[in-house]
N, C-alpha and C positions, 0 to 999 in steps of 0.2 A: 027524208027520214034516214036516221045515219045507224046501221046496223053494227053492234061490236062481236066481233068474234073471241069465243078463247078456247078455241079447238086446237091452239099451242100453248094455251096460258099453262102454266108450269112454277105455281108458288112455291113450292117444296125443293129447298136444296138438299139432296142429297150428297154426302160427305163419307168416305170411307178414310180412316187410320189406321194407320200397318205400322203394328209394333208384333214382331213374330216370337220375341221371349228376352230375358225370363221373367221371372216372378216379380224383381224388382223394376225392371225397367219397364215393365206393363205399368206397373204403381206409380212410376216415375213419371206415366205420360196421361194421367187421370184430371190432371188441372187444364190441359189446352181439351180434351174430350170435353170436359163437362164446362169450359168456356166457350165451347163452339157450339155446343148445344144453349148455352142459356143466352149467347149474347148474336148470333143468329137470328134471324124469326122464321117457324118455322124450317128448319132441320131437322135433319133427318142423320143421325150416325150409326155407319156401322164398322165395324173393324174385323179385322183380320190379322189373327193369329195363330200360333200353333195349336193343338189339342191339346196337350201334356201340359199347358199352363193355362185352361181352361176356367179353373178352378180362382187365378188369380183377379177376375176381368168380369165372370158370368152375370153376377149380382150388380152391375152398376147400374143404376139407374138411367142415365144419360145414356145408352146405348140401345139404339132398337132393333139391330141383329148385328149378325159374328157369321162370320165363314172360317171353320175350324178347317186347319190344314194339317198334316203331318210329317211332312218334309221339302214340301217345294209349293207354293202356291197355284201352279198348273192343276193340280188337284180341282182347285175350285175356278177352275177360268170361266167356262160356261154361265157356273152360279154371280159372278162376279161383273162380267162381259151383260149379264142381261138387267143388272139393277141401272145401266148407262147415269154413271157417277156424275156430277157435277164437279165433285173438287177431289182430288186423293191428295189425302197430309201425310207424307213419309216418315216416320216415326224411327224405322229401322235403319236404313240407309246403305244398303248394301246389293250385290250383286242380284238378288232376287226380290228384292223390295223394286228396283230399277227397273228391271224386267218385269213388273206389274205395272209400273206408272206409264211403261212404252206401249204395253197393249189395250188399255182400257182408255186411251186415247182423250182421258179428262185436262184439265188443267193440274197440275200438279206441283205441289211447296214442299219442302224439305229443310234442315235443319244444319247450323256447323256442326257438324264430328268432331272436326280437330283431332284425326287422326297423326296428320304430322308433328302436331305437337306434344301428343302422347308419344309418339317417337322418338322425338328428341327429350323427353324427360327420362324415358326409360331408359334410352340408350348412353344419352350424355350430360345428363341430370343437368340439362339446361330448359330450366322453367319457363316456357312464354305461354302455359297455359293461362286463359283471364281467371280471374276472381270470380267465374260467373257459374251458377248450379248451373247441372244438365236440364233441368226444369224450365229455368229461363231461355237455356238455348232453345229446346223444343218451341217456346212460342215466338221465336224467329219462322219457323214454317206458318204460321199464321198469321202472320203482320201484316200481309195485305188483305190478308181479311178482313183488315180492322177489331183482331179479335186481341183483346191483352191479358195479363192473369191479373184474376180476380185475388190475388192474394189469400184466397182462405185454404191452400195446400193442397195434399193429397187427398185421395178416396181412396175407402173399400168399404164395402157393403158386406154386413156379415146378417145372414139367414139368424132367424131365432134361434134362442138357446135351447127351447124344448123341441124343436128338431134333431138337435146337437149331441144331447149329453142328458145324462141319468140326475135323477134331482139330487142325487148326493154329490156330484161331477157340480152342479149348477149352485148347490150351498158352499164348494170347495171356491166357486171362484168370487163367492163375495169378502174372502178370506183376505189378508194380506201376505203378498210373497212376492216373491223375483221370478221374473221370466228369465232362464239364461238357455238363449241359444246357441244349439252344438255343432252345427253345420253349415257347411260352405259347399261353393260348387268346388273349389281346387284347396287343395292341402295347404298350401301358404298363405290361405286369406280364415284356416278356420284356427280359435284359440287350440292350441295344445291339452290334452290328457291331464299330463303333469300341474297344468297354471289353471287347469279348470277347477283340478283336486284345491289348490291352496285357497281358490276364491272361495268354493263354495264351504272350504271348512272354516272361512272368517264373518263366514254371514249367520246369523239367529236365527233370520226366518224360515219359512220353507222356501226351496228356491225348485221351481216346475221347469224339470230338462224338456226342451223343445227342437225337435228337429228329424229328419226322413229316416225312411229303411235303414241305409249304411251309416248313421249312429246307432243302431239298434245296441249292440254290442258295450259300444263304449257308457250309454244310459244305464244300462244293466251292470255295468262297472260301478258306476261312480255314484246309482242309489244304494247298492250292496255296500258303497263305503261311508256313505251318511244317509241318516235315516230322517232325515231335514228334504231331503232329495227325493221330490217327485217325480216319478218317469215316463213322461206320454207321448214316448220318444217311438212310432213305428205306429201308435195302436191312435192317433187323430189323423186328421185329414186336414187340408190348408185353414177351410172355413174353422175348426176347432180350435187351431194351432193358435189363429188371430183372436179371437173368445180370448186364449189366455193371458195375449199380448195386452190386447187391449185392457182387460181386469187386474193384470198385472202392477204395484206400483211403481215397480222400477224392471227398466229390461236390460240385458246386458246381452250382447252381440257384436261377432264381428260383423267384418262390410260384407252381410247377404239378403235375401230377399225381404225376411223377416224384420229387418232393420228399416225399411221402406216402411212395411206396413206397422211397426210403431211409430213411424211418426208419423203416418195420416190421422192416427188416433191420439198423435202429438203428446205422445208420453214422455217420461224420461228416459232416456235412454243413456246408457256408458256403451259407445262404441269402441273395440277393440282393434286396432289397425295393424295386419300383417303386411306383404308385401306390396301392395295397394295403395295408396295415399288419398285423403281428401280431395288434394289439387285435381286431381280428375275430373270433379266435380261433380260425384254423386254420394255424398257426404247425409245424411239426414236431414233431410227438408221441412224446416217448421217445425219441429220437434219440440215437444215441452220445455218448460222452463225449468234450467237448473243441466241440460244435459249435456257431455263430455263426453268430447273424443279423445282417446289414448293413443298414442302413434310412439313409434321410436326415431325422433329424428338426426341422431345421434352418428346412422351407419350413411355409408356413403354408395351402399347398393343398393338402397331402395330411393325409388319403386323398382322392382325389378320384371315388372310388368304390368301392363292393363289390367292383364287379368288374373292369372295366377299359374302356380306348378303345383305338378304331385310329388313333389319334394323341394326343399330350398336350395336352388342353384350351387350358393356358395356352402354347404352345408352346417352351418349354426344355427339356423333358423334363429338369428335375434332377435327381427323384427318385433317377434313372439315371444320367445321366451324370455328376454330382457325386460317385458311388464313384470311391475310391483304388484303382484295381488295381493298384498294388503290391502295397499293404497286402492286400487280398484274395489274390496268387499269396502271398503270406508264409504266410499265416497257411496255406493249403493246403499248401505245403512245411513247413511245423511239423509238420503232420500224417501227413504219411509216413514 
């Protein structure tokens, strides 16, 4: 008589992804999560990120817990050390994403950066970055999983609307108008004052300012100078913010978080390119049909970095203020 034991049987792969911020690159890394979850059997995902972009990530469906950290992931070693991972996918890549993959002692996949090659664009405008989204690289950490993209883009999960917002907030967003977002994380990736005023006085519709705290000021500006200008610039929350984006027909944004999550909801979008460039490879993914990116490629100092300054190096800020905003409220009035 042949007895089988499964006192180690163990059908559940557990999977942790560490993407630690921000708001976009969480969004950016929602196609390999919810490919590992569906093309898996049995998985189990959870991720770990920071707190402060909680908000980005909570609602996914495909995640069955989070370890929120707040500045180093030691925080949660214990919580982490006792789920005894099967696979960790490094999503982050960096000095303390490393230092998680070396103690939790799983198998562990990670992604090209192509840090060096951001280096030499930035520094000596010699391009050998690929033609490849950061999306695609992400599922190079997954390739021996046998996990591939499923090509249907990004996620974000938005909470009901009557959790959200007043039935007059909820009748406003069946309306048609422009999402224009005001905000960036650094000063040479957000549109300028001046080029937001010329856009938003060539558009008809209403157009819904979108974006944190430190536009508060500038929103309060620029609805006191057209009365077409909605301001819900300090007074939503992430989950709102998306409501708008999403409802919105046309959004218009530079390269920041907000620009991710329209195009999970694959809208149109006019992106606005400051000292940043597409080649980087985090460009809008999938994004509706008809959308445009705006760049200046004209100057021979940009990119002038990854990621951005709180003022423009050479001091003209062209990048930015050389857009046509006509031509930008146009091509958003096409789009309506």
């Amino acid at each position: 008589m042949v007895r089988l034991c499964f006192c180690n049987f163990k059908p559940l792969k557990k999977i942790l992804v560490i993407r630690f911020s921000a708001i976009g690159d969480i969004v950016l890394s929602t196609p390999v999560i919810r490919s590992l979850k569906e093309q898996i059997p049995g998985s189990e995902i959870h991720m770990l990120v920071k707190h402060k972009f909680r908000e980005s990530i909570e609602t996914n469906i495909h995640i069955s817990k989070f370890h929120f950290m707040d500045e180093h992931p030691v925080e949660v070693l214990d919580a982490l050390k006792a789920e005894k991972y099967d696979y960790v996918i490094d999503l982050q890549k960096n000095g303390k994403s490393s230092w998680v993959r070396s103690v939790l002692y799983a198998r562990h996949y990670s992604f090209p950066k192509l840090n060096f090659k951001k280096f030499l664009l930035v520094y000596f405008k010699i391009d050998k970055m690929p033609k490849v989204h950061i999306v695609d690289r992400y599922f190079e950490a997954v390739k021996k999983l046998h996990v591939m993209n499923d090509g249907k883009g990004l996620d974000f999960f938005l909470k009901p609307q009557e959790e959200l917002f007043s039935a007059s907030e909820i009748d406003f967003l069946k309306t048609t108008y422009v999402a224009l977002v005001l905000g960036a994380t650094y000063y040479t990736k957000r549109i300028p004052e001046q080029k937001l005023e010329e856009i938003i006085s060539h558009i008809k519709h209403p157009v819904v300012l979108l974006g944190g705290p430190a536009e508060s000021t500038l929103a309060e500006t620029l609805a006191a100078k057209f009365s077409h200008a909605v301001n819900t610039v300090g007074k939503t929350n992430l989950q709102q913010s998306a409501h708008y984006i999403k409802n919105a027909a046309v959004v218009i944004t530079s390269d920041t978080g907000l620009m991710h999550i329209a195009a999970a909801f694959h809208k149109k979008i006019i992106s606005v390119w400051g000292n940043t460039v597409p080649g980087f490879g985090m460009y809008p993914y999938m994004p509706g049909e008809g959308s445009i990116l705006i760049e200046n490629n004209s100057l021979d100092c940009r990119p002038c970095s990854k990621l951005g300054f709180d003022k423009c190096p050479k001091k003209h800020f062209k990048c930015m203020l050389d857009h046509n905003a006509r031509y930008i409220a146009s091509v958003t009035e096409q789009g309506l």
